[in-house]
MIDREN-71297 format. One record per residue (C-alpha): residue in three letters; z, x, y. Coordinates in steps of 0.1 Angstrom, whole numbers, plus 5000, padded with zeros to 4 digits. Example, Ala and Ser with C-alpha at 12.3 -4.5 7.8 and 13.67 -1.06 7.14 Angstrom:
<nodes>
r:Ala&Z:5078&X:5123&Y:4955
r:Ser&Z:5071&X:5137&Y:4989
</nodes>
This chain:
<nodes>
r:Unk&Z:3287&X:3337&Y:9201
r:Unk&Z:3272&X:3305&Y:9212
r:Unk&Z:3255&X:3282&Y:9186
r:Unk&Z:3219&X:3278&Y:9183
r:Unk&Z:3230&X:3242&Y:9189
r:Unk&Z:3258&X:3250&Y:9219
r:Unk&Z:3227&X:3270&Y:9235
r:Unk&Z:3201&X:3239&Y:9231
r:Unk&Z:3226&X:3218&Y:9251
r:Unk&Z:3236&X:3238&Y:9275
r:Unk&Z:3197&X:3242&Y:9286
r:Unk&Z:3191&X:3208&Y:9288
r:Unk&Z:3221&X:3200&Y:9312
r:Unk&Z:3215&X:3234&Y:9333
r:Unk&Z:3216&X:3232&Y:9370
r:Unk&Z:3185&X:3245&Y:9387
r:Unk&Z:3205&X:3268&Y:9408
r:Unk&Z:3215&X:3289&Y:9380
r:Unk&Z:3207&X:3326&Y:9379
r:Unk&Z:3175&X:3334&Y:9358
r:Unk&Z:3191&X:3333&Y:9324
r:Unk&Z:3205&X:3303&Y:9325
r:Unk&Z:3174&X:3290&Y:9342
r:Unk&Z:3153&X:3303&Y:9311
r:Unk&Z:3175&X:3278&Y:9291
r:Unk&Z:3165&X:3250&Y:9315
r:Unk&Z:3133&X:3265&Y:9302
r:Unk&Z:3144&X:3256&Y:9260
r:Unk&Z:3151&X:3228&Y:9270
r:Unk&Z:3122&X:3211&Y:9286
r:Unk&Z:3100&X:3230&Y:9265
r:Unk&Z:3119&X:3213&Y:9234
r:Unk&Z:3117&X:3179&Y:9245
r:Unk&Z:3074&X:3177&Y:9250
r:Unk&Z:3072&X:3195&Y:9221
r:Unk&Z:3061&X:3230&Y:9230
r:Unk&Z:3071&X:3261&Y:9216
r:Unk&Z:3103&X:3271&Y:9236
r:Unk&Z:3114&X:3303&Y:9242
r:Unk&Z:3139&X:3315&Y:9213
r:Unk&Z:3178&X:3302&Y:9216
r:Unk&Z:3201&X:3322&Y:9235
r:Unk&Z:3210&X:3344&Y:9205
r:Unk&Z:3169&X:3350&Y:9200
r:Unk&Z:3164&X:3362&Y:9232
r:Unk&Z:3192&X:3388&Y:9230
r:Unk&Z:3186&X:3400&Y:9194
r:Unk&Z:3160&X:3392&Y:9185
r:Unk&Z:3139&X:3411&Y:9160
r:Unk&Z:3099&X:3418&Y:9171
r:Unk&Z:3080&X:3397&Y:9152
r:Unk&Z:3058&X:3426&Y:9135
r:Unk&Z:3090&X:3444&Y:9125
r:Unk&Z:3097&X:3416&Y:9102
r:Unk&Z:3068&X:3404&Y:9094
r:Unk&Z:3074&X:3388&Y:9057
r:Unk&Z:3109&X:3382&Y:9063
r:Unk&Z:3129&X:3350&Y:9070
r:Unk&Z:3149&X:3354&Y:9093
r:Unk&Z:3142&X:3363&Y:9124
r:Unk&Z:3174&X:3387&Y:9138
r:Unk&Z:3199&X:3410&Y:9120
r:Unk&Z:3234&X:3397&Y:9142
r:Unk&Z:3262&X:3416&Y:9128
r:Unk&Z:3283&X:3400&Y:9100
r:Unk&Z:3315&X:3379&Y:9110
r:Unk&Z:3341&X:3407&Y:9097
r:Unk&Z:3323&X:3436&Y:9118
r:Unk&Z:3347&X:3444&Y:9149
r:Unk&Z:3320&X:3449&Y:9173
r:Unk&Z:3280&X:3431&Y:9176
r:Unk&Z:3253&X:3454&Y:9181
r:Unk&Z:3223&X:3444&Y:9199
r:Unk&Z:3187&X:3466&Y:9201
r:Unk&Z:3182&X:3471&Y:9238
r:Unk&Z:3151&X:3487&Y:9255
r:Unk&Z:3162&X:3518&Y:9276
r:Unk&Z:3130&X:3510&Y:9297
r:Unk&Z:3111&X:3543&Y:9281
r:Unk&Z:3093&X:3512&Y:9254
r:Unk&Z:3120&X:3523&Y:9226
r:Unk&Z:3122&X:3494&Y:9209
r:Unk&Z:3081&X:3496&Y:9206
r:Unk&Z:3088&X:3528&Y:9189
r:Unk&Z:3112&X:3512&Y:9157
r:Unk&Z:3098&X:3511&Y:9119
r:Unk&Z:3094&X:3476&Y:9107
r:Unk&Z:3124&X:3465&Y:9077
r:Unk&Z:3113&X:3474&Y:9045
r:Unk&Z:3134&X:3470&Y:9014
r:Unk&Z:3158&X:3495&Y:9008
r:Unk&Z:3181&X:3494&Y:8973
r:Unk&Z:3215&X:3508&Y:8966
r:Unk&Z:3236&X:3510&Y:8932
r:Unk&Z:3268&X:3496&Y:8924
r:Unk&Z:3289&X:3504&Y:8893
r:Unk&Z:3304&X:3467&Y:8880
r:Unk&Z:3337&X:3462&Y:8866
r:Unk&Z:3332&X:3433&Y:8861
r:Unk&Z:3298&X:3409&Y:8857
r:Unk&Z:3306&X:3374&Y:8848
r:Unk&Z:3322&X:3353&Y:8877
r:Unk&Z:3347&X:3324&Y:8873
r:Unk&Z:3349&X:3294&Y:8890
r:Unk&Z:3369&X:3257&Y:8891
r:Unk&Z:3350&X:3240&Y:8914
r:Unk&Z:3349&X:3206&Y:8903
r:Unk&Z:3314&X:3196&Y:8920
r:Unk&Z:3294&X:3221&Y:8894
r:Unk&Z:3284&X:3220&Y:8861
r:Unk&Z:3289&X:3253&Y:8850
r:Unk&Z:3329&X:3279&Y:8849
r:Unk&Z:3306&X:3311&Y:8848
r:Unk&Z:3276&X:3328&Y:8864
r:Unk&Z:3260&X:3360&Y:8870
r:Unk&Z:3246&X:3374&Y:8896
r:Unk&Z:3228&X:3407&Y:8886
r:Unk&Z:3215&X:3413&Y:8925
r:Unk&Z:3234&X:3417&Y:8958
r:Unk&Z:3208&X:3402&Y:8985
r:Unk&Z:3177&X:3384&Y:8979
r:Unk&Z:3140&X:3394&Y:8991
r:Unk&Z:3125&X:3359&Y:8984
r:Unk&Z:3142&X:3356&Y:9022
r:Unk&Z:3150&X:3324&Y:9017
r:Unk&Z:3156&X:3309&Y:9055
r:Unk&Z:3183&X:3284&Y:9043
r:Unk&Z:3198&X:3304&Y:9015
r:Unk&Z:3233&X:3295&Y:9017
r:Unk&Z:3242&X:3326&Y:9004
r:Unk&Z:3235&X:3347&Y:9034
r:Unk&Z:3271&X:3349&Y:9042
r:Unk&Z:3279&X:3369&Y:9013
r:Unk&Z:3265&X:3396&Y:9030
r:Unk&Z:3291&X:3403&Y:9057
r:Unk&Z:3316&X:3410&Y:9028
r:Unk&Z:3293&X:3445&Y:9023
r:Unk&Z:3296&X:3447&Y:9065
r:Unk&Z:3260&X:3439&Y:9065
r:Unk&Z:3244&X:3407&Y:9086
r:Unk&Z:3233&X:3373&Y:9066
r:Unk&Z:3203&X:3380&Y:9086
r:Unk&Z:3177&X:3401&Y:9079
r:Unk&Z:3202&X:3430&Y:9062
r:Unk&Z:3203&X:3399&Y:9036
r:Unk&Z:3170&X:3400&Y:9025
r:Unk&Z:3159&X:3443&Y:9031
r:Unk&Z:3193&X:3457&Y:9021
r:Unk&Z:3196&X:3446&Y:8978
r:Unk&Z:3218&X:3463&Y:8960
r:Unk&Z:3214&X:3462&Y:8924
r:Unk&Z:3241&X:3462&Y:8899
r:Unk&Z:3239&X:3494&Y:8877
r:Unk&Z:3252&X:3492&Y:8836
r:Unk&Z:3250&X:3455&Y:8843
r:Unk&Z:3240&X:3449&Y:8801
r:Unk&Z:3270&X:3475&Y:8790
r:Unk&Z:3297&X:3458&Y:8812
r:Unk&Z:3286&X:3425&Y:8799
r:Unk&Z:3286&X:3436&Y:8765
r:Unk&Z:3326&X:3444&Y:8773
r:Unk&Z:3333&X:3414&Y:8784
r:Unk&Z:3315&X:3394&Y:8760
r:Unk&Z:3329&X:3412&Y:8728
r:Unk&Z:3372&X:3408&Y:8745
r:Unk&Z:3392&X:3393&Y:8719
r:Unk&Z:3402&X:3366&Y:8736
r:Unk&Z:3364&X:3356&Y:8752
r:Unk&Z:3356&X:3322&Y:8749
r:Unk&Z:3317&X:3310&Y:8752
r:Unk&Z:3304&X:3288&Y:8777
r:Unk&Z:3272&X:3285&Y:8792
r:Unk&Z:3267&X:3308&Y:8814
r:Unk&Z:3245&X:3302&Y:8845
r:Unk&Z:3223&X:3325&Y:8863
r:Unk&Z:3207&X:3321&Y:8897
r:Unk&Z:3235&X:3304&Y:8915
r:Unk&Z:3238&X:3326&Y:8940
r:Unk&Z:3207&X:3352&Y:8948
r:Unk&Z:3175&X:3347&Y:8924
r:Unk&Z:3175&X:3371&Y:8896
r:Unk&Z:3140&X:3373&Y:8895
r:Unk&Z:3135&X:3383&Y:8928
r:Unk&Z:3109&X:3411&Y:8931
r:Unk&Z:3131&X:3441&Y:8927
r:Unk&Z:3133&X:3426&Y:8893
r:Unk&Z:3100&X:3442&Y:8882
r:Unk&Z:3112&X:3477&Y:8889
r:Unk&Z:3150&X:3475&Y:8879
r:Unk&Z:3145&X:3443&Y:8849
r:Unk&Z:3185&X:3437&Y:8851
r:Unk&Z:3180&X:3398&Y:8842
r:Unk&Z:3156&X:3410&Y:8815
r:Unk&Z:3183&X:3432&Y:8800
r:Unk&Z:3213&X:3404&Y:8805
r:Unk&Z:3189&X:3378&Y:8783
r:Unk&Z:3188&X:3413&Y:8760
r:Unk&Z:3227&X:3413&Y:8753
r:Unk&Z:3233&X:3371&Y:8756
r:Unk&Z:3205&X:3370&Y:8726
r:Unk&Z:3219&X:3393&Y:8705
r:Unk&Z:3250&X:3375&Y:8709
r:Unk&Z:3237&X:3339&Y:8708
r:Unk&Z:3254&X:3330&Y:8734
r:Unk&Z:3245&X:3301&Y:8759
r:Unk&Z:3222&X:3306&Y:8792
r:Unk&Z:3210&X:3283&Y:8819
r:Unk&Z:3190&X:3301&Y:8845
r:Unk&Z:3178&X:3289&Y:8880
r:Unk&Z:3147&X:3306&Y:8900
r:Unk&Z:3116&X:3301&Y:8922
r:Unk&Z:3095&X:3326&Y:8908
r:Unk&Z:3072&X:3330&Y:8879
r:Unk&Z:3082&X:3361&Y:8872
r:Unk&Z:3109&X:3342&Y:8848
r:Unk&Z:3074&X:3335&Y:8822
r:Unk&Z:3075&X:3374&Y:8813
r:Unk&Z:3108&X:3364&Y:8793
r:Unk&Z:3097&X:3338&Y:8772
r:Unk&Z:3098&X:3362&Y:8745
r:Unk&Z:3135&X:3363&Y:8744
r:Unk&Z:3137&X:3327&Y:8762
r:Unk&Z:3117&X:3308&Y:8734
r:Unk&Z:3131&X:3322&Y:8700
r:Unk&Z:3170&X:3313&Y:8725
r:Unk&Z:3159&X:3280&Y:8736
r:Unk&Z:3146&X:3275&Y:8695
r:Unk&Z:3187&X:3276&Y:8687
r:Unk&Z:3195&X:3255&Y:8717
r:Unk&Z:3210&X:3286&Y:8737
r:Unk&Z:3183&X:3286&Y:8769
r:Unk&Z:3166&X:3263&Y:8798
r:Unk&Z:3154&X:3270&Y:8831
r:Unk&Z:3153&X:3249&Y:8861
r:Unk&Z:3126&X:3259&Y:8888
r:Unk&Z:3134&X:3253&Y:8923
r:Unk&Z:3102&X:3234&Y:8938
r:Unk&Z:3109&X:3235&Y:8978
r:Unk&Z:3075&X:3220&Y:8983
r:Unk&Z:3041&X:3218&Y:8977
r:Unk&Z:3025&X:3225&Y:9009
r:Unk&Z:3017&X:3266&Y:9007
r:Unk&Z:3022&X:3271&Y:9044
r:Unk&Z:3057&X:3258&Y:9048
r:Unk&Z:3069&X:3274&Y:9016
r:Unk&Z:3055&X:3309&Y:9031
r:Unk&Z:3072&X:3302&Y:9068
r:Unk&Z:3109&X:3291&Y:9045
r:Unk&Z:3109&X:3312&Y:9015
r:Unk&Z:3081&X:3342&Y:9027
r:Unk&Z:3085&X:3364&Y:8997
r:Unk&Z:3092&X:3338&Y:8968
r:Unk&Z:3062&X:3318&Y:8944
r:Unk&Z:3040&X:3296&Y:8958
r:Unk&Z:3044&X:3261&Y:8948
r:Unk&Z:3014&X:3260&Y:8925
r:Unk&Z:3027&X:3293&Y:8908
r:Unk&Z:3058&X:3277&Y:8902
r:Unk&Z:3046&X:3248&Y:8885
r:Unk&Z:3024&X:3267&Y:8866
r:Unk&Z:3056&X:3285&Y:8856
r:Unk&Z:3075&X:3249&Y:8847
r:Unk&Z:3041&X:3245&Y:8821
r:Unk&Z:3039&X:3274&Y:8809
r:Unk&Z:3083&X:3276&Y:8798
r:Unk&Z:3074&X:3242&Y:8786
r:Unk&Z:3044&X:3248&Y:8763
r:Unk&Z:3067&X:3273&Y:8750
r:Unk&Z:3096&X:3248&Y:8736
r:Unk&Z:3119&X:3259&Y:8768
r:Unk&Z:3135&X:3232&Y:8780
r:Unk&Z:3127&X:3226&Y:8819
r:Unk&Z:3146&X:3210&Y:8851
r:Unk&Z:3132&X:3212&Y:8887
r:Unk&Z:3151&X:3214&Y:8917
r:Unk&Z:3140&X:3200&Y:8948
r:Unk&Z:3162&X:3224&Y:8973
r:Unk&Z:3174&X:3222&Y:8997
r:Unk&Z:3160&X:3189&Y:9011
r:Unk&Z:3160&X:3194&Y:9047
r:Unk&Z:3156&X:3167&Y:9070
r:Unk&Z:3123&X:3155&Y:9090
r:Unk&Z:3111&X:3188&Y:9074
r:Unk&Z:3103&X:3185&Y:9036
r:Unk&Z:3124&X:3149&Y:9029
r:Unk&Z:3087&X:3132&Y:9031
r:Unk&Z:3076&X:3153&Y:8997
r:Unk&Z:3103&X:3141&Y:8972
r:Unk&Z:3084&X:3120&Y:8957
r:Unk&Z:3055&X:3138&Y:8951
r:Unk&Z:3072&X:3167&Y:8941
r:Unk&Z:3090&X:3151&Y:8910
r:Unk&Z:3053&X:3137&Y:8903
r:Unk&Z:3042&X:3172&Y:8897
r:Unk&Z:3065&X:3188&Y:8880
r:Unk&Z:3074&X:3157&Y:8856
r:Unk&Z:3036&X:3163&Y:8848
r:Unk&Z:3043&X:3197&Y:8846
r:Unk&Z:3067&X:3191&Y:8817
r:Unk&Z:3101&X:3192&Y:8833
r:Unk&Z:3123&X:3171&Y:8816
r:Unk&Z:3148&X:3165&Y:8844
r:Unk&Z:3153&X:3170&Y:8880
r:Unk&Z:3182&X:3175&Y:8907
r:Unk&Z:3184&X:3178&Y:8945
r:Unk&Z:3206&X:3195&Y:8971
r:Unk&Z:3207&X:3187&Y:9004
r:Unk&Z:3201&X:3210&Y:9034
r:Unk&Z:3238&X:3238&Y:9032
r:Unk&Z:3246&X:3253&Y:9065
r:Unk&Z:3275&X:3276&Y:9057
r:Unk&Z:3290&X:3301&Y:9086
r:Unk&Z:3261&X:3321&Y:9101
r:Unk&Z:3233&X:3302&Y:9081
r:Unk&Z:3236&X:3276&Y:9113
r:Unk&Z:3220&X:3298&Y:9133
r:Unk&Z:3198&X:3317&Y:9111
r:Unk&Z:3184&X:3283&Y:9103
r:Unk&Z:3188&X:3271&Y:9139
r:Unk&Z:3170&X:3303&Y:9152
r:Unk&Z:3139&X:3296&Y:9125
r:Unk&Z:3133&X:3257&Y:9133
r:Unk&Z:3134&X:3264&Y:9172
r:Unk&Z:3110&X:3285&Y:9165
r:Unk&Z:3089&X:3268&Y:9141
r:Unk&Z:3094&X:3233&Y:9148
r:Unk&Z:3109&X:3232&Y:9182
r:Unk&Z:3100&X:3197&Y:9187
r:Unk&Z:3113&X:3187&Y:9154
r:Unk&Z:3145&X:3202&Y:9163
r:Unk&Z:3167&X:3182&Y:9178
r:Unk&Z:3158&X:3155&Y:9155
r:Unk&Z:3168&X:3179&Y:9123
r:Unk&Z:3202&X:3186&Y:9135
r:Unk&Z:3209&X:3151&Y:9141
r:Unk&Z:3203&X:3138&Y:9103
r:Unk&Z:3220&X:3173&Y:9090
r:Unk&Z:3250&X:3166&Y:9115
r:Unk&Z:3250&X:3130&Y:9103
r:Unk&Z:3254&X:3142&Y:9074
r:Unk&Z:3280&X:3162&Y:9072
r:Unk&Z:3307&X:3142&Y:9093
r:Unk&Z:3294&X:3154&Y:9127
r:Unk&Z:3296&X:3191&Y:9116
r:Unk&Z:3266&X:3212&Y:9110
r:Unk&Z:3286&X:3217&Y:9070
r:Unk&Z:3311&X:3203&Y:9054
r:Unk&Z:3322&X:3221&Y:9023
r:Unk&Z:3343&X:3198&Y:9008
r:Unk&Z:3339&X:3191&Y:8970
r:Unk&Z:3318&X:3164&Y:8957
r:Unk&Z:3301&X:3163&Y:8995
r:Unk&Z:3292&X:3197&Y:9001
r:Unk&Z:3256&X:3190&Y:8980
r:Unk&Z:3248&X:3157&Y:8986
r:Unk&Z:3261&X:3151&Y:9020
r:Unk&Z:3274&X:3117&Y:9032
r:Unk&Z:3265&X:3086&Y:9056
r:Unk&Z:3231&X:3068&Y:9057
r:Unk&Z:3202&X:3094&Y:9058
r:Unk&Z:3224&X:3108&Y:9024
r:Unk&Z:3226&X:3080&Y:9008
r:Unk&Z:3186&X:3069&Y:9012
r:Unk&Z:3177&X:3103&Y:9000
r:Unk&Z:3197&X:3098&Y:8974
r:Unk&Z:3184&X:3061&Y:8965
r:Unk&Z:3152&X:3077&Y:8968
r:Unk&Z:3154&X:3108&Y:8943
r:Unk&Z:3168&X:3076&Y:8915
r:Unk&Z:3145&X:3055&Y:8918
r:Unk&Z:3110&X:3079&Y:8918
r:Unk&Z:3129&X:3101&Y:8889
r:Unk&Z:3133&X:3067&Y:8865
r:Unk&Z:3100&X:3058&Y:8872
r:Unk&Z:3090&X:3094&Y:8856
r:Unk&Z:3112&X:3091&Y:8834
r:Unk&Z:3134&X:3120&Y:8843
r:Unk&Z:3167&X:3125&Y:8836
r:Unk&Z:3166&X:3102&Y:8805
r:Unk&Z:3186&X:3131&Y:8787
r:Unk&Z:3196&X:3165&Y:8796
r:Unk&Z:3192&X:3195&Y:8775
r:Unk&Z:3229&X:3207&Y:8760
r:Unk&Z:3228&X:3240&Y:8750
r:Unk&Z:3254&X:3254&Y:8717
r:Unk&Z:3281&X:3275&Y:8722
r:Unk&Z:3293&X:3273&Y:8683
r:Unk&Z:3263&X:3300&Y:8673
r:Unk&Z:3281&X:3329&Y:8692
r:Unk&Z:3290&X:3362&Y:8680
r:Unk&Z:3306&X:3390&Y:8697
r:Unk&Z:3290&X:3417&Y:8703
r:Unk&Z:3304&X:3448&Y:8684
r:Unk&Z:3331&X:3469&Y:8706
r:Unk&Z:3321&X:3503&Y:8706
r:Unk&Z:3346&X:3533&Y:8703
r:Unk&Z:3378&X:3531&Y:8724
r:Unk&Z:3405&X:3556&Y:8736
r:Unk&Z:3434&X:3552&Y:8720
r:Unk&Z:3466&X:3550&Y:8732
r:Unk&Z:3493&X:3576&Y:8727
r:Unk&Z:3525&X:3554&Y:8734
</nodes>
């Protein structure tokens, strides 16, 4: 499969004499280039998903995973079939864990453990860089991503098992890496609700990451945790302008309800980061100032960025969504993100992989230092305790007979 990228160049350099698709990338690519909307990239206009069958989502086709042996593509017999299709609505499965805390060694991250209680996110997220996660369930990053959750069943009792092993060692753990815990599904199914149950009955260490305000429900167990120094939350803050945070994140808080979120935690003696990511080039980099303006007056205490992540098939999802969006913008995009990332749309090497390289990087980055001292940000970090910890108590256990 071409990239969204590939397919943009090849319609700017297409011969007239080409048969009617190709000449409807000659089409992109003028289109691009005076700043109309094109038509979709080459992968749009063959899979493309009609727009009021996925209406609310990100993104804006369902391409098959990069495992799955075979792509399947919805194709109108001519009888209108395609007219005839539901839109995507959010379907849930259940999965028994072994298993709920992962482990990591990456060097670049602040954290050795996290949990994810949710396969999936419905926040649909256009840039998540998680997307790709999906194909491991033979689903698409795409909109399977965001409509097919699955949601972790006994999550509190498996983590109870590992939390009371003998040989268990505490370390904060950090939730939200990955897929939002307090994604809507969490109303109905309150799996993060009953993982804060089990780590404060243990007193053990949490550091949690969302864009919703749905996190302010918990500041029952958060505040009397974050009392002992065993709890913060960092809010991601995209940006402040409503309509772009619908068209890039359709089904997560509105800015305003996230920073009423940030002063709310606060007020409650929960100590507070914000987030601004990803920072995407040409497209939200112009807010980062203003941003850490409103949530320092919000009452976050510090603040961190990440820049744009294009993993695997997030390219094109992305790619896909800014043609679409901001096709005049998107050549422009690419350029910085490429410029970025050694002349690749991602690089994820250690240590660059969040803060990309080169020029436009290392602005951004001057930028963030110098309007977070000026607020004051940053000046100390919240460290939460790990020597309050106490196992939780085993329950019965088969016993061996040899």
């Amino acid at each position: 499969m071409l990239s969204v990228e590939t397919a943009a160049r090849t319609a700017a350099t297409a011969p007239p004499s080409q048969s009617a698709k190709p000449a409807q990338k000659q089409s992109l690519g003028n289109n691009a280039r005076h700043g109309e909307k094109p038509a979709p990239p080459t992968e749009t206009v063959e899979s493309a998903v009609a727009e009021d069958r996925r209406r609310g989502r990100g993104a804006l086709t369902n391409a098959s995973g990069r495992y799955e042996p075979h792509a399947r593509v919805a194709e109108d017999d001519g009888w209108d079939s395609l007219g005839s299709l539901e839109a995507f609505q959010t379907q849930v499965s259940y999965e028994k864990p072994r298993t709920v805390i992962t482990r990591n060694d990456s060097p670049d991250l602040s954290f050795d453990r996290s949990i994810n209680p949710y396969r999936g996110c419905e926040h649909g997220c256009v840039y998540c860089f998680a997307r790709p996660t999906h194909a491991y369930m033979g689903l698409s990053p795409g909109l399977d991503f965001e409509t097919r959750l699955f949601v972790k069943d006994g999550v509190a009792q498996a983590l109870e098992r590992e939390l009371s092993a003998p040989n268990y060692q505490p370390k904060t753990i950090a939730i939200g890496t990955n897929t939002d815990p307090y994604q809507p599904i969490e109303r109905q199914h309150r799996n993060m609700r009953a993982i804060l149950e089990v780590l404060s009955r243990a007193n053990h260490p949490v550091g949690i990451v969302t864009k919703s305000a749905l996190v302010t429900r918990d500041i029952d167990i958060l505040a009397p945790m974050a009392e002992k120094g065993l709890a913060k939350v960092a809010i991601s803050v995209t940006s402040l302008d409503g309509k772009l945070s619908r068209l890039m994140e359709p089904r997560a808080a509105q800015p305003q309800k996230r920073l009423d979120a940030l002063r709310e935690l606060s007020a409650a003696g929960i100590p507070t980061a914000a987030l601004v990511a990803p920072i995407i080039p040409a497209i939200n980099d112009h807010e980062i100032e203003a941003i850490l303006d409103r949530v320092q007056a919000a009452g976050a205490r510090s603040a961190g960025y990440v820049m744009l992540r294009l993993p695997l098939e997030v390219e094109n999802i992305f790619g896909e969504w800014l043609l679409t969006h901001f096709p005049a913008k998107y050549r422009h995009v690419m350029s910085l993100v490429r410029g970025m990332r050694g002349g690749k749309a991602y690089d994820s090497s250690f240590g660059q992989r969040m803060k990309g390289t080169g020029a436009y990087a290392w602005l951004t980055g001057r930028r963030f230092e110098v309007a977070s001292a000026k607020l004051g940000l940053n000046v100390s970090r919240a460290k939460l305790r790990c020597d309050l910890f106490k196992p939780p108590l085993r329950g019965p256990e088969q016993l061996m007979l040899l």
